[in-house]
Phi, psi and omega in degrees: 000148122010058192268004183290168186274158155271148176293128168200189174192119129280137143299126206233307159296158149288135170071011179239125177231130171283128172200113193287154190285156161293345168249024144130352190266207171269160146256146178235148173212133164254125182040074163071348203262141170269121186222026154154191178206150153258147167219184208282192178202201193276145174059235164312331194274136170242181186259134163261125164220133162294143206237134139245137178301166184056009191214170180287347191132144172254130174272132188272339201097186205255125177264178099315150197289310176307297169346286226259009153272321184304313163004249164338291171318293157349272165005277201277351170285341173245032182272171186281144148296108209261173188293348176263012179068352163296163152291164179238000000 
């Protein structure tokens, strides 16, 4: 199997983009801010994580490539707001 990324940058979600990563996964950014990635894992499925400030991202599990962007969304749509308007 295939495990390379294709070079892209997609809308996958309205406001939501896919961008490959240096490291070989995706960046996920919702309306330009970055709030997590994906990268592959074994046969279809990927690791999914959410970015937290201060920490590398909290892991999420293993998706299907769609699964584990909606993931992520979710993830950071139900992190605290911080006064800057970031996630925490």
């Amino acid at each position: 199997m295939d495990r390379r990324v294709p070079p892209a940058k997609r809308e996958v979600l309205p406001g939501v983009t896919l961008t490959v990563s240096v490291m070989g996964g995706y960046s996920i950014e919702r309306d330009g801010e970055y709030i997590g990635w994906i990268h592959a894992s074994v046969g279809d499925h990927w690791n999914a994580y959410v970015r937290r400030l201060g920490s590398s991202g909290d892991p999420l599990g293993r998706y299907p490539q769609d699964e584990a962007v909606r993931v992520v969304v979710v993830a950071w749509d139900t992190g605290v707001a911080l006064p800057n308007g970031c996630r925490s």
